[in-house]
N, C-alpha and C positions, 0 to 999 in steps of 0.2 A: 504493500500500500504506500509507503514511502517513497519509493522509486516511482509511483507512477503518480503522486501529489508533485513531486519533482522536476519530472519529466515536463507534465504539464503546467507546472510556475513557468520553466524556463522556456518553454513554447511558446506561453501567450506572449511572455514580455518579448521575445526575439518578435513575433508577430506585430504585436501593438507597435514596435518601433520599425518594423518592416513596414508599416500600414502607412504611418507619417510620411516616410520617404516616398515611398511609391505614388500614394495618393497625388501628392505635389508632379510627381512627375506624368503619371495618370493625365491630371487635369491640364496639365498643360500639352501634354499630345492631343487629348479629345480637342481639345477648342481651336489651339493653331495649326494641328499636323506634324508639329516639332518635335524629336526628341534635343531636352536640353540635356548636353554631356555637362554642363558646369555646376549640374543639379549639387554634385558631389562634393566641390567645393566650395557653394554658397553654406553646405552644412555645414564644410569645417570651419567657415566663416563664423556661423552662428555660435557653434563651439566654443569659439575664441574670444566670441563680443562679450557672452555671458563670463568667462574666465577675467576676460581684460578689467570690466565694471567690478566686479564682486572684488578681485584679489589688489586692483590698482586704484579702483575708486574707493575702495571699502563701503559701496553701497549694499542694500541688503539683496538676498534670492531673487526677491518679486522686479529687482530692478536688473537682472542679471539675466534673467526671461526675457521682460522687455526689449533689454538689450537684441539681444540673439534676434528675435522677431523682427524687430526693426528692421537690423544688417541684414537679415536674409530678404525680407520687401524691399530693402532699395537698393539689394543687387539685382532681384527679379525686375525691379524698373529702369534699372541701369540695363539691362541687358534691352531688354524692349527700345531703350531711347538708342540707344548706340549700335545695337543690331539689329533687329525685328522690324523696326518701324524702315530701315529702306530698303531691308530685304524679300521683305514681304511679298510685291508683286514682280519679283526677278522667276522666273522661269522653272530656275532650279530651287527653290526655297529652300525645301526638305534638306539637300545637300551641301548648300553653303551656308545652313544655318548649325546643322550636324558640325562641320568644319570651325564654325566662327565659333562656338558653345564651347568645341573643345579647348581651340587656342584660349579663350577667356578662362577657362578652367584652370589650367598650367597659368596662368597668370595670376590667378587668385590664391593659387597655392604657392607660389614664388613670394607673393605678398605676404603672407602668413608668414613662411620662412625665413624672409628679412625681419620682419615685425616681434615675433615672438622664439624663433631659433629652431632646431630641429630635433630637441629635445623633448621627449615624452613632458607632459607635465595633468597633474592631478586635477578635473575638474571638482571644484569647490559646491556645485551645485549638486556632489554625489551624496544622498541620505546614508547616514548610519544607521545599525543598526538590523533588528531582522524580527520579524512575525515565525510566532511556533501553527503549523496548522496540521493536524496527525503528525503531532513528533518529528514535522519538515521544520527545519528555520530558514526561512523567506525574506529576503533581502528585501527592506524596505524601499530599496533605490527600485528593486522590482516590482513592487506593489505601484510605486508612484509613476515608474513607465509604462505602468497597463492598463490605468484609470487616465492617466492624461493621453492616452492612445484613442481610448475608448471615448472621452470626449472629445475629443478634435476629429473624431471621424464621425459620431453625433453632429457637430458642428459643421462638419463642412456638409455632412447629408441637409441638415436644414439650410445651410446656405444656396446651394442646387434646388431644391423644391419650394422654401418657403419662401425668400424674396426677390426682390425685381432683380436683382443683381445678377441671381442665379438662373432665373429666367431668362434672359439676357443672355449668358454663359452658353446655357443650352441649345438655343434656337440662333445663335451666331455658329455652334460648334454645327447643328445640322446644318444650318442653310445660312452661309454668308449673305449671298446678295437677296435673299428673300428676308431677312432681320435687318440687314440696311434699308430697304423699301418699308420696312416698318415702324424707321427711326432708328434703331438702335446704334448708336456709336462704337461702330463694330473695333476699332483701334482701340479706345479708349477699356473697351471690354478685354481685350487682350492684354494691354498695359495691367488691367487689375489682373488677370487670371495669373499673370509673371510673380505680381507682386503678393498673391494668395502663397503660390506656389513656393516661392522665397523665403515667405516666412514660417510655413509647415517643415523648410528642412532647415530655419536656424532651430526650431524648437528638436527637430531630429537629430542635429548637431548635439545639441543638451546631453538628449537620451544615450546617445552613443556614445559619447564621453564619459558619461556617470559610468555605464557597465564594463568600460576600457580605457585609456586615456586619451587626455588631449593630442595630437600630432599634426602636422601638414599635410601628411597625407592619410589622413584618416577616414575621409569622405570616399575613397574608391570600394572599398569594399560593401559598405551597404550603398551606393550609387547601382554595385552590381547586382544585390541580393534585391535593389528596388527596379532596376531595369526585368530580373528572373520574373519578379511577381508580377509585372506588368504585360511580359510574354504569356504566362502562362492564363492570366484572365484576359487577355485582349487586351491589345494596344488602346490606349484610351477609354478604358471601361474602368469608369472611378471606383464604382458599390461594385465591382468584379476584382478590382485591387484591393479592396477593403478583407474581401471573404480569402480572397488568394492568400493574403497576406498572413492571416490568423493563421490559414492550415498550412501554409508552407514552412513557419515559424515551429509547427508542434510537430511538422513533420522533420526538419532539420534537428530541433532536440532529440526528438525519437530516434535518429541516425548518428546521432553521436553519444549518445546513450549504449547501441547496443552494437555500433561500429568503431565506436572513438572520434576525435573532435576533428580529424583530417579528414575525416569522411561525410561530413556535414554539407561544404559547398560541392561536394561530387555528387551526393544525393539530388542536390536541387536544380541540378544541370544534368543528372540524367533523366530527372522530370520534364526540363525545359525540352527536352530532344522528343522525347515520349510523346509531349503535348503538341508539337509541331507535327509531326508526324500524325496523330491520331486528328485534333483539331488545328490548323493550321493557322487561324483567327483568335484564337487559345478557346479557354473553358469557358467564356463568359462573351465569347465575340460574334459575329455573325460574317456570314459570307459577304456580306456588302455591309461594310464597318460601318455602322452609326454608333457615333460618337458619344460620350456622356451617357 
């Protein structure tokens, strides 16, 4: 019974924080067609802002969040003012934006590197501490990345359905020129969708940090395990990256549980091959992508 209380803490939390990443990158494929490679290092960004505030400013947690939130929206709108907006109606988008995403990526990570050094360091916003639940003790850093997982993806579902915003999101991600003929300020939605997006992976920065430490290149590996869960529910299927997320998370625990921890990312890429093969639009996708 212990082993499988265990198994499952450490599933959901790898999930909840697979959910964050992906989500962000999710939502910004459904709406503009983009994958952004810089997703990865706008985390480690966020990572950083919360570390830099808390440990240089000595302000408290709640401003160390913020922090992180912020740098991630106004890299997401950096990225839109400086690429997106005049690459947008070039021909090739998809693929010189894929290109520009990356190079800004390795730039962002250079930044970091000059900024803060190349040296591991301790995220400050990790809980001590641990919950007994049947004779498990449960890291409270873990308890607190699977409830703020669980609300930001609550959150972003009511942001999609319940307001104009999200409306908007949607019906620009189906039908660009049929949502412009409607009004909708189709740029100005995509500017927000960067900056939504931006800021679900400084707060994913956080999470990642608290269960590993701070680095410069710390963002590539959940960048990949958020690109996996995105293959396997469909390119831009948010509430399909949401559910991917969770099982992918309990199913990576479960394979390193009863293969060892080297065998975790191989599980989840012989999923990824499995799902292309079986569905080739993933688990949650359709033959003719509609988006969102």
């Amino acid at each position: 019974m212990e082993v499988i209380v265990q198994v499952i803490a450490s599933g959901l939390t790898l999930g909840a924080m697979y959910a964050v990443a992906a989500v962000g990158l999710a939502l910004v494929y459904g709406a503009l067609g983009m994958l952004n490679i810089a997703h990865g290092a706008i985390l480690t960004f966020g990572g950083y802002a919360a570390f830099y505030v808390i440990t240089s400013l000595g302000l408290p947690m709640v401003a160390g969040v913020a922090a992180a939130v912020a740098a991630g929206a106004l890299l997401g709108l950096a990225i839109y003012v400086v690429l997106v907006h005049g690459m947008l109606s070039a021909p090739a988008f998809e693929t010189n934006i894929f290109i520009a995403t990356f190079g800004i990526g390795m730039a962002l990570e250079n930044v970091v590197l000059k900024l803060f050094g190349a040296y591991p360091a301790a995220q400050p916003l990790a809980l001590d501490g641990a919950v007994a639940v049947f004779d498990v003790f449960i890291p409270v850093r873990n308890i607190a990345i699977l409830v703020a997982g669980v609300l930001l993806m609550v959150a972003t579902a009511w942001l999609l359905t319940r307001t104009q915003t999200g409306n908007a999101i949607r019906a620009t991600a189906q039908n660009r020129a049929a949502a412009e003929l409607m009004g909708v300020r189709v740029r100005w939605i995509y500017a927000q969708v960067l900056a939504i997006s931006g800021a679900l992976a400084g707060v994913s920065g956080i999470m990642v940090s608290s269960l590993t430490n701070l680095s410069p290149t710390m963002g590539g590996d959940p960048m990949l395990k958020a690109f996996i869960v995105c293959v396997v529910a469909g390119l831009g299927n948010v509430y399909g990256a949401m559910i991917a997320a969770i099982a992918l998370g309990l199913v990576e625990a479960t394979a390193q549980y009863l293969l060892g921890v080297r065998f975790g990312l191989a599980t989840l890429l012989v999923l990824v091959i499995l799902t292309l093969i079986w569905r080739p639009h993933g688990l949650f996708g359709r033959t003719q992508v509609q988006r969102l």
